[in-house]
Backbone as CSV, one residue per row, in Angstrom:
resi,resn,N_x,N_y,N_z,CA_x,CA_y,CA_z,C_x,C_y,C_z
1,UNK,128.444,104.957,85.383,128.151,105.047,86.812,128.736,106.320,87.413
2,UNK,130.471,106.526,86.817,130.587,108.096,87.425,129.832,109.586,87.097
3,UNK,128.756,109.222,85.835,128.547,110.317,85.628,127.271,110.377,86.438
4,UNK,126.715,109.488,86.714,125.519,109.370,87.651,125.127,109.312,88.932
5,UNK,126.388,109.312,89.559,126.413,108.943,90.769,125.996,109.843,92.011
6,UNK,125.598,111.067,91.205,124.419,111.722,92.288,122.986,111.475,91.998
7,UNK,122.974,110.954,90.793,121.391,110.391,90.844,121.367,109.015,91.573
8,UNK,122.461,107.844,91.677,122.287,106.930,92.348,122.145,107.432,93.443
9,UNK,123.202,108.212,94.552,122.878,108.444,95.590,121.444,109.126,96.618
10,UNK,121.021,110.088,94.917,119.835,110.640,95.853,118.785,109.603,95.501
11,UNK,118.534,108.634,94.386,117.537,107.483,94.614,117.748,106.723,95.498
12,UNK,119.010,106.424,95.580,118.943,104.957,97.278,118.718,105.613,98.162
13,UNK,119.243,106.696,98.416,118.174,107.476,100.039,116.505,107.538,99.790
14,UNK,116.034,107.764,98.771,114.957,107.927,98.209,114.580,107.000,98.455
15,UNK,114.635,105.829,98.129,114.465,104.292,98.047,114.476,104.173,99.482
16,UNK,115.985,104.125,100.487,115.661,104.076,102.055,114.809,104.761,102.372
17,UNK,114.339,106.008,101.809,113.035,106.743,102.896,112.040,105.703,103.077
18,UNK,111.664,105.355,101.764,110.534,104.688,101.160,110.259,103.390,102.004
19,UNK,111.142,102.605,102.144,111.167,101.633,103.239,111.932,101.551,104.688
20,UNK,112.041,102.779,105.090,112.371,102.884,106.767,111.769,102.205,107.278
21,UNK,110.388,102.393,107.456,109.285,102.117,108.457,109.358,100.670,108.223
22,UNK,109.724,99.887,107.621,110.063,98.261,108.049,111.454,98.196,108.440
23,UNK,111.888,99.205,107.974,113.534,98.311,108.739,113.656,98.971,110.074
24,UNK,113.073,100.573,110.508,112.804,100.889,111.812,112.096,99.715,112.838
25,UNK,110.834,99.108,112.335,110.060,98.430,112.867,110.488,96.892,113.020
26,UNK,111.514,96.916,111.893,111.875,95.114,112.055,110.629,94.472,111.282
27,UNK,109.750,94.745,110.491,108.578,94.237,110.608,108.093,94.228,108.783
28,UNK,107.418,92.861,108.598,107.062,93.182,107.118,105.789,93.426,106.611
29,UNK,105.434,93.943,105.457,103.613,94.395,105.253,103.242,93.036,104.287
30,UNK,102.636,92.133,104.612,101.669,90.941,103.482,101.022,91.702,102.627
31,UNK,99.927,92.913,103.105,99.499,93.396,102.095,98.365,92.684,101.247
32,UNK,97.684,93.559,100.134,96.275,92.358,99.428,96.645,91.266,98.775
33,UNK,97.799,91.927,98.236,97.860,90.985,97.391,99.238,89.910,97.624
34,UNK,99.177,90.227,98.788,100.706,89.290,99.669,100.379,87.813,100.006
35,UNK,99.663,87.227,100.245,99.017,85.788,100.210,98.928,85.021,99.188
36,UNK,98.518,85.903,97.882,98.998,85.670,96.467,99.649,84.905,96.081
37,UNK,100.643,86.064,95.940,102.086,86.496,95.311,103.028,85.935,96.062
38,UNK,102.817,85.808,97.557,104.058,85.068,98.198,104.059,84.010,98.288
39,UNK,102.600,83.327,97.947,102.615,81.502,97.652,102.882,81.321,96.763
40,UNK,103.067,82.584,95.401,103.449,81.780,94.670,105.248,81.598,94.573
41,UNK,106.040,82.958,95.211,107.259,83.234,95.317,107.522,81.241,96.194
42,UNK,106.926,81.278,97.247,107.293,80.216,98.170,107.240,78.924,97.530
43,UNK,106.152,78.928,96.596,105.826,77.172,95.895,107.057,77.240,94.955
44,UNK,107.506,78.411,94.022,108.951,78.519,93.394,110.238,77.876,94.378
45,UNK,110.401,78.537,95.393,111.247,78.092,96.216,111.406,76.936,96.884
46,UNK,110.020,76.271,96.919,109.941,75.017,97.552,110.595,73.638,96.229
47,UNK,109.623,74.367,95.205,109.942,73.343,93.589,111.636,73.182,93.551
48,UNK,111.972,74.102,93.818,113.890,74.526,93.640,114.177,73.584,94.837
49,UNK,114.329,73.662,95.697,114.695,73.511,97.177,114.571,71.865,96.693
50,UNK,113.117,71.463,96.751,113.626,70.128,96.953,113.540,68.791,95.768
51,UNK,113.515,69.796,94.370,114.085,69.786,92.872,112.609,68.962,92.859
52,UNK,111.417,69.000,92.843,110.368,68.577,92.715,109.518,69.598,91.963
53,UNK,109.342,69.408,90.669,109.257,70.382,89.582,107.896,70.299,88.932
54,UNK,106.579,70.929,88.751,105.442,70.450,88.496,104.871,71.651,87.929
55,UNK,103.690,71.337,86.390,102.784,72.410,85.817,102.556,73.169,86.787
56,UNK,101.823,72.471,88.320,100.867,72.933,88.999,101.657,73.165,90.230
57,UNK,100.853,73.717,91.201,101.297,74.409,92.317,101.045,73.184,93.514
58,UNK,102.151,72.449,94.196,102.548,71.469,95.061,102.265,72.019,96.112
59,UNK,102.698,72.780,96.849,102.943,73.315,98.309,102.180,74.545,98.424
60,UNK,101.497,75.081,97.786,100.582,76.317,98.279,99.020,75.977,97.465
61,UNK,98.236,76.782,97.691,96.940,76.841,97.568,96.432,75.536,98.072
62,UNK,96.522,75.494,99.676,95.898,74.091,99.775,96.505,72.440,98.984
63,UNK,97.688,72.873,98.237,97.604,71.313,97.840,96.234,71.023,97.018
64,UNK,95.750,72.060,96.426,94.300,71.874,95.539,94.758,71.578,94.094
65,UNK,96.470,71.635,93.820,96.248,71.459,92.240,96.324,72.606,91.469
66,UNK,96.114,73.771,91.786,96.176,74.941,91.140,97.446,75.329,90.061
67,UNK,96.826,75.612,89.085,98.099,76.118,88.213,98.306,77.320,88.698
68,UNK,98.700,77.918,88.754,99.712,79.552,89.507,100.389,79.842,88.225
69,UNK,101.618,79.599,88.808,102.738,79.924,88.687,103.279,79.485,87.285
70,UNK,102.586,78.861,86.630,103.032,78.591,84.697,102.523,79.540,84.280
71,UNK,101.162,80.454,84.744,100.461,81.166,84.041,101.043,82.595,84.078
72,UNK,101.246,82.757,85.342,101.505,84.138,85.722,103.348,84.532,86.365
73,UNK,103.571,85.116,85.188,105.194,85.314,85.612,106.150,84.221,85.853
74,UNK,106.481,83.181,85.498,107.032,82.095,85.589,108.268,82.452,85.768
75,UNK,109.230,83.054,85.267,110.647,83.156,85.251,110.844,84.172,86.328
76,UNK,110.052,85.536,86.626,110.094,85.565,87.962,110.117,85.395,89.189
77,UNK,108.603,84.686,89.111,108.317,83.971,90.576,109.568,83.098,90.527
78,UNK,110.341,82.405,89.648,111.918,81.655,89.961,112.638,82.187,90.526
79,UNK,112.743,83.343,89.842,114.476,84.124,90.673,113.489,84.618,91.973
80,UNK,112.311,84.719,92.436,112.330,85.372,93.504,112.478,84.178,94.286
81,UNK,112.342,83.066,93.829,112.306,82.147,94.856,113.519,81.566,95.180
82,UNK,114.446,81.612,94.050,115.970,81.923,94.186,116.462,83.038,95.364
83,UNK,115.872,84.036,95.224,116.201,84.921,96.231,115.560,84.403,97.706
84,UNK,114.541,83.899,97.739,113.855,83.569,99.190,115.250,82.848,99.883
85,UNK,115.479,81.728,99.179,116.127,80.734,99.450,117.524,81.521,99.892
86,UNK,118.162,82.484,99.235,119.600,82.604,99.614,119.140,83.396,101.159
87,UNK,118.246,84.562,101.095,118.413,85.203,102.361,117.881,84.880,103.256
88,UNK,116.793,83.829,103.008,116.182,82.712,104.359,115.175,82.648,105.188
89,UNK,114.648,84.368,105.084,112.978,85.093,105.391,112.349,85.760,104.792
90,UNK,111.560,85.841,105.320,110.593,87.222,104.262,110.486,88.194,104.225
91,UNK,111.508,88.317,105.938,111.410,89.967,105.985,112.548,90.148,104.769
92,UNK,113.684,89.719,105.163,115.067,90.082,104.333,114.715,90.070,102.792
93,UNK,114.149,89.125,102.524,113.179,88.750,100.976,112.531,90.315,100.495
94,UNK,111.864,90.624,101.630,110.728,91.458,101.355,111.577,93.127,101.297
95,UNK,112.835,93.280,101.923,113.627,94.572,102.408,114.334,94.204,100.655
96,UNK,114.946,93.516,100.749,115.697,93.192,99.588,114.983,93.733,98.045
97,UNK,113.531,92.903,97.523,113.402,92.937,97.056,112.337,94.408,96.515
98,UNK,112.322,95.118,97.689,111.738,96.220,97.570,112.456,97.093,96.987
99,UNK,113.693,97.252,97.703,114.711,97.746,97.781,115.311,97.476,96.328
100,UNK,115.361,96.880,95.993,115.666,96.307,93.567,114.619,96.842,93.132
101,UNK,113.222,96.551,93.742,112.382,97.089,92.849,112.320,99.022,92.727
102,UNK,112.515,99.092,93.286,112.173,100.810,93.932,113.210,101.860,93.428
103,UNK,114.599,101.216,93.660,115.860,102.014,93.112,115.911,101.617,91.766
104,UNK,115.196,100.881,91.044,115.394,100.455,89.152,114.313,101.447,88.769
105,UNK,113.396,101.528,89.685,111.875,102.411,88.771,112.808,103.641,88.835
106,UNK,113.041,104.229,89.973,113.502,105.361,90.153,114.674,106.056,89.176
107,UNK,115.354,104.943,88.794,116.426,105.149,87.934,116.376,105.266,87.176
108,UNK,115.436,104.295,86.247,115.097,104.288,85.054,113.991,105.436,84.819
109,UNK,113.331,105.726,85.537,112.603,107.390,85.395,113.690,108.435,84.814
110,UNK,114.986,108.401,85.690,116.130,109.004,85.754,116.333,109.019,84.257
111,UNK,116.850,108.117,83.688,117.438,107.866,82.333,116.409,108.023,80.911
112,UNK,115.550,107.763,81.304,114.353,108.195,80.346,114.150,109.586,80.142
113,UNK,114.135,110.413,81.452,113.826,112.110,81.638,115.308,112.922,80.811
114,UNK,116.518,111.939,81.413,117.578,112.462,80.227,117.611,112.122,78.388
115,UNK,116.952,111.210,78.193,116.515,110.467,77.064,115.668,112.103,76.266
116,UNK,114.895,112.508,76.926,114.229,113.702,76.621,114.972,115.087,76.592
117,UNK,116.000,114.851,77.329,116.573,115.967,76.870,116.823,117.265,78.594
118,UNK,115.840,116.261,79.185,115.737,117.195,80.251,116.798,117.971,81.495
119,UNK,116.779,118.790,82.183,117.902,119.013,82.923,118.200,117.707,83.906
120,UNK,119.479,117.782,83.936,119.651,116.005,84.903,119.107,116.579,86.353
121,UNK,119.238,117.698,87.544,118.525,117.593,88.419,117.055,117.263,88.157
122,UNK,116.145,118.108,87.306,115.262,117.557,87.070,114.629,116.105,86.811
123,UNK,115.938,115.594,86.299,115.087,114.369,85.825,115.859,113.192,86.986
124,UNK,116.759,113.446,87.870,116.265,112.657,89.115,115.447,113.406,90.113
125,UNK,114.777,114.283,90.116,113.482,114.687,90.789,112.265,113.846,89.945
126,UNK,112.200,113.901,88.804,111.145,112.946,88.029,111.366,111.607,88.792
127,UNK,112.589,111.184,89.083,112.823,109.804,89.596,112.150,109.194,90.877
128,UNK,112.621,110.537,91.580,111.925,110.392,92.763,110.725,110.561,93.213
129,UNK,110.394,111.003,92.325,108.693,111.486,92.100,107.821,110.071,91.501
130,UNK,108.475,109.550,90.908,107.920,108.123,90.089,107.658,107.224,91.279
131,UNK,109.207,106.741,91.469,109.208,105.720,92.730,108.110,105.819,93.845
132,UNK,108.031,107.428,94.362,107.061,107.188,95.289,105.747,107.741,94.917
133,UNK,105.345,107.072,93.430,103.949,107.635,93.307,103.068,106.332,93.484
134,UNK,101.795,106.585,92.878,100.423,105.974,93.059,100.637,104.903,92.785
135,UNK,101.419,104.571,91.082,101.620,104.114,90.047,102.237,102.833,90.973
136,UNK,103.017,103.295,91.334,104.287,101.755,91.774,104.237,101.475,93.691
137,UNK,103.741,102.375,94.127,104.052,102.136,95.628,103.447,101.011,95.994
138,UNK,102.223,100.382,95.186,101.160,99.076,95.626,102.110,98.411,96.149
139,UNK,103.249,98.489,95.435,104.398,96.485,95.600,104.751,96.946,96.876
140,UNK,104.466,98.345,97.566,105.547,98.086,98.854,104.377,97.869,99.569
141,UNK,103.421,98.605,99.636,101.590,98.316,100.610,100.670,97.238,100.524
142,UNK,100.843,96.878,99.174,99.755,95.444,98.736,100.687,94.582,97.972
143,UNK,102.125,94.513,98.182,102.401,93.151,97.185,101.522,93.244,95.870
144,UNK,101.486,94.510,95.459,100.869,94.095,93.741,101.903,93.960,92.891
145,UNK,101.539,92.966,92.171,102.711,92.735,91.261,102.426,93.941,90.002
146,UNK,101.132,93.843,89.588,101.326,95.193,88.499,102.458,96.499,88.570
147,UNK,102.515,96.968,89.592,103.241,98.000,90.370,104.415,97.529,89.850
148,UNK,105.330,96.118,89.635,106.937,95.939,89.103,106.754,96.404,87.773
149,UNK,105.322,95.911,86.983,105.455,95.788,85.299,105.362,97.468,85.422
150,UNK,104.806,98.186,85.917,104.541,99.892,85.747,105.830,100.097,85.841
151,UNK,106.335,99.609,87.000,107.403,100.016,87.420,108.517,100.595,86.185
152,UNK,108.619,99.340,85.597,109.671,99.306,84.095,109.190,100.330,83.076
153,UNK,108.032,100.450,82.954,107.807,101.394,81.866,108.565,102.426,81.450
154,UNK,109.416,103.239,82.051,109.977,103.962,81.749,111.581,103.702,80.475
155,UNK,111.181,102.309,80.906,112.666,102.042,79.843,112.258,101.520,78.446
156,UNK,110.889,102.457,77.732,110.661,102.185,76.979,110.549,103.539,76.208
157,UNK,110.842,104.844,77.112,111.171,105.780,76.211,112.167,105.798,75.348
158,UNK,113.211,105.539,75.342,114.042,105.853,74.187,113.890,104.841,72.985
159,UNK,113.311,103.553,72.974,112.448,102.795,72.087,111.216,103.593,71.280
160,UNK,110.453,104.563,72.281,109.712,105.020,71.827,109.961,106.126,70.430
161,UNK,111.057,107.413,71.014,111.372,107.730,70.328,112.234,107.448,69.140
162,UNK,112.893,106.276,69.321,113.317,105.970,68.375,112.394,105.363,67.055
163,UNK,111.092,105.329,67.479,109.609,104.617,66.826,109.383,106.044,65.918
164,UNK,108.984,106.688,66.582,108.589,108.305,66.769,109.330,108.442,64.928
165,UNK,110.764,108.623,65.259,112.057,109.627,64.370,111.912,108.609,62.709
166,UNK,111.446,107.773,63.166,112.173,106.668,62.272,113.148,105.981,62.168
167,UNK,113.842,105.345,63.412,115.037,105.410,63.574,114.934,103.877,63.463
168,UNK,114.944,103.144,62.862,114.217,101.723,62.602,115.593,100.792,62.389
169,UNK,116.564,100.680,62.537,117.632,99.976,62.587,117.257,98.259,63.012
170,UNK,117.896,97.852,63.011,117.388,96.473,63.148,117.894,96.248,64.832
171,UNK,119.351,96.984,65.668,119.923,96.931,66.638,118.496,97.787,67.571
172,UNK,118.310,98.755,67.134,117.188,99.474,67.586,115.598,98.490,68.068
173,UNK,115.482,98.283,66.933,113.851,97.651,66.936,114.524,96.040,67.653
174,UNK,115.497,95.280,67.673,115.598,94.157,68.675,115.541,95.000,70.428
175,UNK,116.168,95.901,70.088,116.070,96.460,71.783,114.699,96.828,72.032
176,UNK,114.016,97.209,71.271,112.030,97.009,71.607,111.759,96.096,72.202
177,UNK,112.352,94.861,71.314,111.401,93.206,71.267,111.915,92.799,72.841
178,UNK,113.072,93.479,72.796,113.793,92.794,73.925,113.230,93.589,75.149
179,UNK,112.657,94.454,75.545,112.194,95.188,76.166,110.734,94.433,76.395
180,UNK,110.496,94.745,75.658,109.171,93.907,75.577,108.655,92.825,75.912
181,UNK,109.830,91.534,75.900,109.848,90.463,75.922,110.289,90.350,77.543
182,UNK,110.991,91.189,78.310,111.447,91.709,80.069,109.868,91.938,80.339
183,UNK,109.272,92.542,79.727,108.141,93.292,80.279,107.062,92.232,80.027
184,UNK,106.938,90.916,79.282,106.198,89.731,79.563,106.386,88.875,80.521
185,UNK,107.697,89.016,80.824,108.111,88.172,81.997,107.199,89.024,83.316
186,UNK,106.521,89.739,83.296,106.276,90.634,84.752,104.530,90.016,84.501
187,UNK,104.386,90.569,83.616,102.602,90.798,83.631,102.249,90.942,81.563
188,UNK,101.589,89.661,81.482,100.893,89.776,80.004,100.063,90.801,80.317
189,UNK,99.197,91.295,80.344,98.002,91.901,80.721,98.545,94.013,80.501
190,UNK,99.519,94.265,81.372,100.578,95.090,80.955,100.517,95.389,79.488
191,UNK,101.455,94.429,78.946,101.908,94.151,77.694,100.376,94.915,76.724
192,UNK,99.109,94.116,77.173,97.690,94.361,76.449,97.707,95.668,76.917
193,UNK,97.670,96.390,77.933,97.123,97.617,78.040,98.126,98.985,77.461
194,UNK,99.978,98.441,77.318,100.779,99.168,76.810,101.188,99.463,75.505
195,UNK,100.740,97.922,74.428,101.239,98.309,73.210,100.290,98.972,72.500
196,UNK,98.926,98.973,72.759,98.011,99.842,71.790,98.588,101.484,71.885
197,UNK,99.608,102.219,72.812,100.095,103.047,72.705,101.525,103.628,71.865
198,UNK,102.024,102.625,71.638,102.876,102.689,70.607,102.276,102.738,69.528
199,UNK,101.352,102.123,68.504,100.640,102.795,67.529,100.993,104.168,66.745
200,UNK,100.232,105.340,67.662,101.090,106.897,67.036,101.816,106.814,66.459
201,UNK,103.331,106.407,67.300,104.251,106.674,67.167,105.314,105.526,66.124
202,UNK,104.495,104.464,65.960,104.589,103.691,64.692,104.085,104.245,63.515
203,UNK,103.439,104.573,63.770,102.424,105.330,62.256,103.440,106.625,61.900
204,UNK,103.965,107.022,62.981,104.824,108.318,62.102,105.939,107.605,61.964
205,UNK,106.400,107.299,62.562,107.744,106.732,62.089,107.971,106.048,60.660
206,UNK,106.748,105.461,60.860,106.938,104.442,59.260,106.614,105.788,58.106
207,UNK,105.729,106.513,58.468,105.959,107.837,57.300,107.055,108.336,57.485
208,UNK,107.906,108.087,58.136,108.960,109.273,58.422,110.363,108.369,57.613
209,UNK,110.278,107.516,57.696,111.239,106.284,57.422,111.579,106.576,56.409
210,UNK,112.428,106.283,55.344,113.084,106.544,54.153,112.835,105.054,53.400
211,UNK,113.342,104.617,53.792,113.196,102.832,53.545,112.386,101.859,54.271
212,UNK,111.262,101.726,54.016,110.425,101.048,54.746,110.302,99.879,54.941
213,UNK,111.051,99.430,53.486,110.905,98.119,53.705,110.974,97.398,53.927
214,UNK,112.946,98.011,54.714,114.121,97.109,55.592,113.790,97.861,57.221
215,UNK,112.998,98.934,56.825,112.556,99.707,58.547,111.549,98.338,59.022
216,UNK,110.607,98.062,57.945,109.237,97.054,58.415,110.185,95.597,58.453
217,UNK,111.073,95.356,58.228,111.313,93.969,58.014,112.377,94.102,59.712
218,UNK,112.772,95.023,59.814,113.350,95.122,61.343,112.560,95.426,62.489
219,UNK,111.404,95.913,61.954,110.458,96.360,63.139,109.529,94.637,63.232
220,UNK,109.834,93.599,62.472,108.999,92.050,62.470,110.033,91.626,63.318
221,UNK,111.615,91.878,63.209,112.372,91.407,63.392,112.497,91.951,65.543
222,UNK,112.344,92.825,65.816,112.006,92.839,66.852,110.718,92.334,67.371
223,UNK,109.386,92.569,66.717,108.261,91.820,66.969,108.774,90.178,67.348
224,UNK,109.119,89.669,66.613,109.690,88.098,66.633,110.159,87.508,67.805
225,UNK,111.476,88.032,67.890,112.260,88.843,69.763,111.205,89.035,70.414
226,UNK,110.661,89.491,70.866,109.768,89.243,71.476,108.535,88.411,72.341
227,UNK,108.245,87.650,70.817,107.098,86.719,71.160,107.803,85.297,71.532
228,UNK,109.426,85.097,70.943,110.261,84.384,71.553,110.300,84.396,72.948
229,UNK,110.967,85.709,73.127,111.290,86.049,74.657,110.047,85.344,75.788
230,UNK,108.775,85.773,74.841,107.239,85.667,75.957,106.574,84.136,75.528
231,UNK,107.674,83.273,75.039,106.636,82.099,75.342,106.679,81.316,76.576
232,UNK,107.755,81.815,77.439,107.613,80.731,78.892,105.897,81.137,79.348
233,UNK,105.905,82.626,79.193,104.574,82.844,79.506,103.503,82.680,78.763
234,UNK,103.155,82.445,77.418,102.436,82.795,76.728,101.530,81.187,75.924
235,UNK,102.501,80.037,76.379,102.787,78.536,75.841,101.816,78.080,77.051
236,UNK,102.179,78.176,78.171,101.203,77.686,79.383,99.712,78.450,79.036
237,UNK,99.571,79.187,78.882,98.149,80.079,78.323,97.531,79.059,77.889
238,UNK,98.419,79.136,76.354,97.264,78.208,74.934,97.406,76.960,75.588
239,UNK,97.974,76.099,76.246,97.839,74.920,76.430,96.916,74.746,78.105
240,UNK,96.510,75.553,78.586,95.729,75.280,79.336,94.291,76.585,78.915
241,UNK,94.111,77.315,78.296,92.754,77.553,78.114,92.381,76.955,76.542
């Protein structure tokens, strides 16, 4: 933290720019995809609140029965609804949780751009450049949840390169699975559109590897980690399609 602590400082101002205009205004954005996403944050909070625990969605969508919330992000929509509950609105919910989401992208841009080698001003300018791009700003304008799973991407460079070098350790390739398995908790769909890009950089690595056979038996061994990590999400799937 002391060696960073001008990249923390210039991302949380970064981060406050980013959401002034609600805390100037007092005021919060629903957004497209805020009707969603916040019934489903709220039916979490309600299930908690009054320990009434169900596949399906109780208190939002009409009381129609809807599965939600097993399908899509389950261990999230919890802690956010954990969070609803401690701070008590939506604005504070909504300042709060912008505010985690926004200073982690930013940071983790940060730590990835040094991962490369890059100059550290530079690579909290990459930071700040991330946070407020195309890519991630949806979660503060439309409540898109895609925008958190983008968000993380960046903490998959030094996994990457470590794919890349051959660097196949078994401590290594669990920090993939485990990465991976954070990044199911956000959005499966993510997961589909991100790992066909690791590929490359599997393919050299495993030529590059010396020992393949304890490199491939650690690179299953993070695969594994993984599909562990993603069955809260992945178990509700097969048992309802």
């Amino acid at each position: 933290m002391r060696k960073n602590k001008v990249a923390i400082a210039v991302i949380g101002l970064a981060t406050l720019l980013m959401i002034s205009p609600l805390l100037l205004n007092h005021q919060a954005l629903y957004g497209v995809d805020g009707p969603f996403q916040y019934s489903r944050i709220y039916e979490a909070a309600m299930q908690l609140k009054n320990h009434n625990f169900s596949f399906m969605n109780l208190y939002t969508f009409q009381q129609a029965g809807r599965i939600v919330n097993s399908l899509y992000s389950p261990l999230v929509a919890v802690l956010c609804g954990i969070l609803l509950l401690l701070v008590g609105n939506w604005f504070r919910f909504q300042i709060i949780s912008l505010f985690i989401a926004y200073f982690l992208c930013g940071y983790f841009m940060h730590k990835a751009a040094l991962k490369l080698r890059l100059p550290r001003k530079l690579a909290i300018g990459l930071g700040v450049i991330f946070l407020s791009s195309n890519a991630v700003y949806g979660f503060l304008f439309g409540i898109m949840w895609r925008s958190l799973a983008v968000a993380l991407l960046p903490i998959f460079i030094g996994p990457i390169l470590d794919l890349y070098h051959g660097d196949w350790t078994l401590a290594k390739m669990m920090k993939l699975g485990l990465f991976v398995g954070i990044m199911g908790q956000f959005q499966i769909l993510t997961i589909g559109l991100f790992l066909p890009f690791l590929v490359p950089f599997f393919i050299h690595g495993l030529w590059q590897s010396r020992e393949k056979l304890l490199s491939s038996l650690n690179f299953l061994a993070g695969v594994l980690l993984a599909l562990v990590l993603s069955l809260n999400a992945l178990i509700p799937m097969l048992e309802v399609y």
